[in-house]
ROLUM-414592 format. One record per atom (N, C-alpha, C, O): residue number from 1; residue in three letters; chain; atom name; x, y, z. Coordinates in pm, 1 decimal. Layout:
<sites>
NUM|ALA|A|CA|X|Y|Z;
...
</sites>
This chain:
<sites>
1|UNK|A|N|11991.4|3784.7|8564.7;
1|UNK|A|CA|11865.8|3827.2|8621.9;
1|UNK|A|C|11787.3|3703.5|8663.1;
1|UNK|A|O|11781.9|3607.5|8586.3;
2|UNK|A|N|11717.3|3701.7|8798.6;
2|UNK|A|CA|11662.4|3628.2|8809.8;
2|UNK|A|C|11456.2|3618.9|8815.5;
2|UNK|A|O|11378.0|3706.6|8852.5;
3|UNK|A|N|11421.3|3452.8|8753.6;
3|UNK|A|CA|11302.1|3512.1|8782.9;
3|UNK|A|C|11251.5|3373.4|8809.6;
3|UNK|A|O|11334.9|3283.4|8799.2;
4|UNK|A|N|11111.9|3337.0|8846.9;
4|UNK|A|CA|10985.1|3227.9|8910.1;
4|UNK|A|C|10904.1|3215.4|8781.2;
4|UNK|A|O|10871.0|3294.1|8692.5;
5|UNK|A|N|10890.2|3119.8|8799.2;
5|UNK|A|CA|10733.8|3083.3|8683.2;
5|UNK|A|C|10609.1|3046.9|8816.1;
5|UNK|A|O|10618.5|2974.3|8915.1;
6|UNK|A|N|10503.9|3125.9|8769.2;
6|UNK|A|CA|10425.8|3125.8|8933.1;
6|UNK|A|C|10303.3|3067.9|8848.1;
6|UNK|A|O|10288.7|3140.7|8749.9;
7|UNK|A|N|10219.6|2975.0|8849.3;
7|UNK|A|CA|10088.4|2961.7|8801.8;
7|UNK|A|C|9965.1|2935.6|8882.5;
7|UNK|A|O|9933.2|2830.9|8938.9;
8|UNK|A|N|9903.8|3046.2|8877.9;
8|UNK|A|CA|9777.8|3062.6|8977.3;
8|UNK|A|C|9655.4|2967.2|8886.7;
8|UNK|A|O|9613.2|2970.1|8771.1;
9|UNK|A|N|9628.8|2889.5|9001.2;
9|UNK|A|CA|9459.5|2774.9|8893.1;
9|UNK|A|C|9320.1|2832.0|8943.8;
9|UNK|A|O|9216.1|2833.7|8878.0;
10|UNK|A|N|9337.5|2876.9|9069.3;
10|UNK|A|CA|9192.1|2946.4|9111.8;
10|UNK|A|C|9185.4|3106.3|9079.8;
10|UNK|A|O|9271.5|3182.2|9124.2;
11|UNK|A|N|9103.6|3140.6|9019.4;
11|UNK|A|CA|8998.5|3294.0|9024.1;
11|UNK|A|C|8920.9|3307.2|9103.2;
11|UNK|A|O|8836.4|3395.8|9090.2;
12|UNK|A|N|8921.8|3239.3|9192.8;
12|UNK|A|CA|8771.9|3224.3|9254.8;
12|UNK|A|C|8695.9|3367.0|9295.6;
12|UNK|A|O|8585.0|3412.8|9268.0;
13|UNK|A|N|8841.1|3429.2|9397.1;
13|UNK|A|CA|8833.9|3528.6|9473.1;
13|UNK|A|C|8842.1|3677.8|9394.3;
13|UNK|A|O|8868.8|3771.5|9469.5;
14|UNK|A|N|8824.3|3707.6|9266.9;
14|UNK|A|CA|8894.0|3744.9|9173.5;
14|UNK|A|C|8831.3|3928.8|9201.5;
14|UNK|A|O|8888.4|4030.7|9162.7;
15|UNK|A|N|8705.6|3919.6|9276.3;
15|UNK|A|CA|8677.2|4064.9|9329.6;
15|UNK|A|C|8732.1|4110.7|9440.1;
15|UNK|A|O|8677.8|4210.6|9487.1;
16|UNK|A|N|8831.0|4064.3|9500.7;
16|UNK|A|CA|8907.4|4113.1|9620.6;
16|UNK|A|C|9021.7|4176.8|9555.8;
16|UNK|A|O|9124.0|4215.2|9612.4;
17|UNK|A|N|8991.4|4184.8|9419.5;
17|UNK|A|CA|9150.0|4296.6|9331.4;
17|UNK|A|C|9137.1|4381.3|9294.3;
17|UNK|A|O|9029.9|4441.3|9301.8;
18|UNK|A|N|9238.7|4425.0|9238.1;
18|UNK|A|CA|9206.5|4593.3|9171.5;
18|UNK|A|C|9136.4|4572.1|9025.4;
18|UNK|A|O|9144.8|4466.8|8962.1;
19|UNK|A|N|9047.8|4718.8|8970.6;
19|UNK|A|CA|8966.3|4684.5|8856.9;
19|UNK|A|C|9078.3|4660.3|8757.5;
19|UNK|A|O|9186.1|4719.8|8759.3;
20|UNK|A|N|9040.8|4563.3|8667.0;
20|UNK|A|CA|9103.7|4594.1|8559.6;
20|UNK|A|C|9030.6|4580.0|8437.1;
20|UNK|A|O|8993.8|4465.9|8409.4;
21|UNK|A|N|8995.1|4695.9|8338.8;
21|UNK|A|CA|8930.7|4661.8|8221.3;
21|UNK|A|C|8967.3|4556.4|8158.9;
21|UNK|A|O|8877.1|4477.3|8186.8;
22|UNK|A|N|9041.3|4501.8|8091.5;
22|UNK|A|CA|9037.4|4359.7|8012.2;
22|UNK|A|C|9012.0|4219.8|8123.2;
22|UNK|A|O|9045.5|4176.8|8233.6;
23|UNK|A|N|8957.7|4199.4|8046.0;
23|UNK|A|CA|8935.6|4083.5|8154.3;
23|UNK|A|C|9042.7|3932.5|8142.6;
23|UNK|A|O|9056.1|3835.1|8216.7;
24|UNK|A|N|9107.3|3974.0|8007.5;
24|UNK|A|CA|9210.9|3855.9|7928.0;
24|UNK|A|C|9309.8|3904.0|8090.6;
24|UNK|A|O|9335.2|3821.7|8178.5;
25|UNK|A|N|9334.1|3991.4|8093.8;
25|UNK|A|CA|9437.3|4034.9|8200.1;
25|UNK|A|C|9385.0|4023.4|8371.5;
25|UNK|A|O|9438.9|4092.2|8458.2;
26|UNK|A|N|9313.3|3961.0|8390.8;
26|UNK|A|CA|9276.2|3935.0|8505.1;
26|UNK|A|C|9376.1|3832.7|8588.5;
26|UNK|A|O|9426.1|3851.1|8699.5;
27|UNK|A|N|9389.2|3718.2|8499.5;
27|UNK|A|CA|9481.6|3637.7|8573.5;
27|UNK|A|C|9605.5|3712.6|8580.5;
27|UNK|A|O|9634.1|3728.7|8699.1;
28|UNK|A|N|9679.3|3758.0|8513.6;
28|UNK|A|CA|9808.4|3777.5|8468.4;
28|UNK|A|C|9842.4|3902.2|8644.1;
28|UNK|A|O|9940.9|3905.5|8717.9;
29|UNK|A|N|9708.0|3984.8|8649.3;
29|UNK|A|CA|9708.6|4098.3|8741.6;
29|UNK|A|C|9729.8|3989.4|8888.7;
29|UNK|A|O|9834.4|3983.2|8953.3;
30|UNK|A|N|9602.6|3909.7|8918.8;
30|UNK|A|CA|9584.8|3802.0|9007.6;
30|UNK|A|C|9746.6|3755.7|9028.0;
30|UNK|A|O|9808.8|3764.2|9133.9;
31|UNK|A|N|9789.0|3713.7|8922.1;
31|UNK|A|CA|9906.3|3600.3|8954.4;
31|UNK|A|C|10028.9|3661.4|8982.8;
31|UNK|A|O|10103.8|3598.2|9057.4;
32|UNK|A|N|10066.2|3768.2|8941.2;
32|UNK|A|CA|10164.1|3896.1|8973.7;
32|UNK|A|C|10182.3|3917.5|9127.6;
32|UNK|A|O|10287.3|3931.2|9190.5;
33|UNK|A|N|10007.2|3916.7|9187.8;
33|UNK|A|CA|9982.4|4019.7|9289.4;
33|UNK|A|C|9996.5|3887.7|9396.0;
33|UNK|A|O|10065.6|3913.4|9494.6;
34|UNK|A|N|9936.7|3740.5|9389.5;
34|UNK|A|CA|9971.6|3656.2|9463.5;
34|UNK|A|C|10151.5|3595.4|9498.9;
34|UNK|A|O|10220.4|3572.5|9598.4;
35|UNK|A|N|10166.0|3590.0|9348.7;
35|UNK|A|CA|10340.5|3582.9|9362.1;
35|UNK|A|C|10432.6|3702.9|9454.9;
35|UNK|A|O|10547.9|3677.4|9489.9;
36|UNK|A|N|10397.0|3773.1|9472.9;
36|UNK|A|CA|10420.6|3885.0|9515.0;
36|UNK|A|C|10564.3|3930.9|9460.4;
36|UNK|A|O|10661.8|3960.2|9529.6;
37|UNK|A|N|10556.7|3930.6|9342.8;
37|UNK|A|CA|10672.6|3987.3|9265.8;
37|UNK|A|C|10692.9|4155.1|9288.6;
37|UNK|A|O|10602.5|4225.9|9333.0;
38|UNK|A|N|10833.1|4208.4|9248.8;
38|UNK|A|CA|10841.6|4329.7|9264.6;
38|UNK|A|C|10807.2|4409.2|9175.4;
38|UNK|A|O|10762.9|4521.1|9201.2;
39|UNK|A|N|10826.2|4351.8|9027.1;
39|UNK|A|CA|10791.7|4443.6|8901.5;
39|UNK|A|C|10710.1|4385.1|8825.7;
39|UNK|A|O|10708.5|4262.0|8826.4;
40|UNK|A|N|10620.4|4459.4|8739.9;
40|UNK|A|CA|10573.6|4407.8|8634.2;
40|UNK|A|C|10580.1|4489.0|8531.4;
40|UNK|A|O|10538.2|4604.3|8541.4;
41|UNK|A|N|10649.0|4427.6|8384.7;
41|UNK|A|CA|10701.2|4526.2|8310.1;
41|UNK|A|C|10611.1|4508.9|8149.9;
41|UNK|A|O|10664.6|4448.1|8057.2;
42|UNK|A|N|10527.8|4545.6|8141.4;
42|UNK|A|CA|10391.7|4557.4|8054.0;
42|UNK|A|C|10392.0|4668.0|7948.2;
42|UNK|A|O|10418.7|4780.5|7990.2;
43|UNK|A|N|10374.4|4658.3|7857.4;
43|UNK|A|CA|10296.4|4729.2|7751.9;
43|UNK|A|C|10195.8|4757.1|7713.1;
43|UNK|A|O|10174.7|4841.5|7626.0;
44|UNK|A|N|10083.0|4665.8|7792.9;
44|UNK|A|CA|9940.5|4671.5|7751.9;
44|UNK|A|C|9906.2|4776.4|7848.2;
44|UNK|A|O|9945.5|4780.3|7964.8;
45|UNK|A|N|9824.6|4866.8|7786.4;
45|UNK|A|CA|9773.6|4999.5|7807.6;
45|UNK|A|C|9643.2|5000.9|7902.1;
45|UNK|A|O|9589.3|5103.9|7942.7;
46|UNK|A|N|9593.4|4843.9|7935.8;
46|UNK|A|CA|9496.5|4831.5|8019.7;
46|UNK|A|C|9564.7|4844.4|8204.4;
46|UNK|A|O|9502.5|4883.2|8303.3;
47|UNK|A|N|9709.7|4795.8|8195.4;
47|UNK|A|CA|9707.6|4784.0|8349.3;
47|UNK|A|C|9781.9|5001.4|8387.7;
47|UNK|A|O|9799.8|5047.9|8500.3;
48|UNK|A|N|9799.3|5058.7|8287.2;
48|UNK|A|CA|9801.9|5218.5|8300.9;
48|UNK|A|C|9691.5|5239.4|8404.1;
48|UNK|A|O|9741.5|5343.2|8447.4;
49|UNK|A|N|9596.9|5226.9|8468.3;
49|UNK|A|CA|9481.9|5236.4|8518.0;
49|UNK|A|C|9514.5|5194.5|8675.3;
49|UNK|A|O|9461.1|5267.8|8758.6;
50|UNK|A|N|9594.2|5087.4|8724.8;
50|UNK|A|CA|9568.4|4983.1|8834.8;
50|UNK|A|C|9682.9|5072.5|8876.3;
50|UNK|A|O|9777.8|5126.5|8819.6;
51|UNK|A|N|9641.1|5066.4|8982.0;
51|UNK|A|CA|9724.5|5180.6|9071.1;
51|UNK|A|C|9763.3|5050.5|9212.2;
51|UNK|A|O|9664.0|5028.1|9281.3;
52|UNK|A|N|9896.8|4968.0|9255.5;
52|UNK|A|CA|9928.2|4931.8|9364.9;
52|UNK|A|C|10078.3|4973.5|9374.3;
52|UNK|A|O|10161.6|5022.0|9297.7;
53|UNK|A|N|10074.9|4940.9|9476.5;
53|UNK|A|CA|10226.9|4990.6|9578.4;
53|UNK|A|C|10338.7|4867.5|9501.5;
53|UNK|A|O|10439.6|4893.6|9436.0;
54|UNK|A|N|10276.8|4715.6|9537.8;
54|UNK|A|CA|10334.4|4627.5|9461.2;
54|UNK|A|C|10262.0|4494.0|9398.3;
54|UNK|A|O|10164.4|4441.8|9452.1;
55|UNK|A|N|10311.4|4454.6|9299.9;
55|UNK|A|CA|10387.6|4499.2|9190.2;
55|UNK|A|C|10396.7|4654.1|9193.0;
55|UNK|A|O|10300.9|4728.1|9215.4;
56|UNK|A|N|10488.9|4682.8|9174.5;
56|UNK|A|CA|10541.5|4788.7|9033.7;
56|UNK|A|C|10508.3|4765.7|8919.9;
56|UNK|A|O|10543.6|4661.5|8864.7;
57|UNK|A|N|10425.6|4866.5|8853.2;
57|UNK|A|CA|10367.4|4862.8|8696.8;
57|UNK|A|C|10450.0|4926.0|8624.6;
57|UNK|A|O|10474.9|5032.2|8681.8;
58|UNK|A|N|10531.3|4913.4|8485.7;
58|UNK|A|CA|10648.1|4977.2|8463.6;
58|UNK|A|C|10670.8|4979.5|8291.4;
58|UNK|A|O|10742.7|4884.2|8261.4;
59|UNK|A|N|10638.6|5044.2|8194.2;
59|UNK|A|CA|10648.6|5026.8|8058.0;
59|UNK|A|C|10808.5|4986.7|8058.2;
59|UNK|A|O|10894.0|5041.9|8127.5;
60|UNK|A|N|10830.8|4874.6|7962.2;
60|UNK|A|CA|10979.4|4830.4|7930.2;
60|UNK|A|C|11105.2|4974.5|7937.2;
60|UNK|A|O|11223.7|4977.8|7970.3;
61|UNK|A|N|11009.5|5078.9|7889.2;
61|UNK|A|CA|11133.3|5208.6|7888.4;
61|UNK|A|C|11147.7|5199.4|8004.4;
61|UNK|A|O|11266.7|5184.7|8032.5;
62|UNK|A|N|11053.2|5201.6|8127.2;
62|UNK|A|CA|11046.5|5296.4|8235.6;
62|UNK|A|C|11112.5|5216.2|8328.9;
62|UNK|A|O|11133.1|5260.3|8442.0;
63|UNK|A|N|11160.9|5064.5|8284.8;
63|UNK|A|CA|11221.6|4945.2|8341.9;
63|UNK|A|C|11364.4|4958.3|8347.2;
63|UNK|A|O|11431.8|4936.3|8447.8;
64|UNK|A|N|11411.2|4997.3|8228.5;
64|UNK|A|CA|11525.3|5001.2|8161.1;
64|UNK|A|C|11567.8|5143.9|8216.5;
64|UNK|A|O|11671.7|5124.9|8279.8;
65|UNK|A|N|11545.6|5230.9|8219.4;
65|UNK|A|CA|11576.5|5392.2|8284.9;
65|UNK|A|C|11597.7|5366.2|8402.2;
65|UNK|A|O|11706.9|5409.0|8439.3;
66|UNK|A|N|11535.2|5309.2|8485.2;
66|UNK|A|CA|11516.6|5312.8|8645.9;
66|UNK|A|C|11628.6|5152.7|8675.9;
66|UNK|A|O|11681.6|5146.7|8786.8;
67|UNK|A|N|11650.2|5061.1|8597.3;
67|UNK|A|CA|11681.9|4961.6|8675.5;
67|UNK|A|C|11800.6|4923.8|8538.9;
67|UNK|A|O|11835.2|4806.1|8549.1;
68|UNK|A|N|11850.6|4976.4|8449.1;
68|UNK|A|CA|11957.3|4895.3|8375.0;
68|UNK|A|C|12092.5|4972.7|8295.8;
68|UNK|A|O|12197.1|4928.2|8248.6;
69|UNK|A|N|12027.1|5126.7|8308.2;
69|UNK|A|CA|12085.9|5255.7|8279.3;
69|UNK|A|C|12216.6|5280.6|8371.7;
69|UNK|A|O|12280.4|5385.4|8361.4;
</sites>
């Protein structure tokens, strides 16, 4: 499997994104959405809420069913 280590240093722009209640998860949402990765495979119950096309938001089950099954 392959993957990028992407590290975003500016927030600047950080209201041009989707809401996300935690704010610990702001970058993590930011840096996903600039990398323009295909999946993001999360457990934290804050990004359940953020609704985009891509990333893909995906609980580890829902990763594993759809992409390893």
């Amino acid at each position: 499997m392959f993957y990028e280590l992407f590290v975003l240093d500016n927030l600047e722009h950080k209201n041009k994104y989707p809401y996300i209640r935690d704010k610990d998860d702001v970058a993590v949402l930011i840096s996903t959405i600039e990398a323009d990765v295909d999946i993001l495979v999360t457990g934290d119950k804050d990004f359940d809420d953020v609704k985009l096309a891509r990333p893909k938001i995906l609980k580890a089950r829902q990763f594993f069913e759809e992409y390893i099954e």
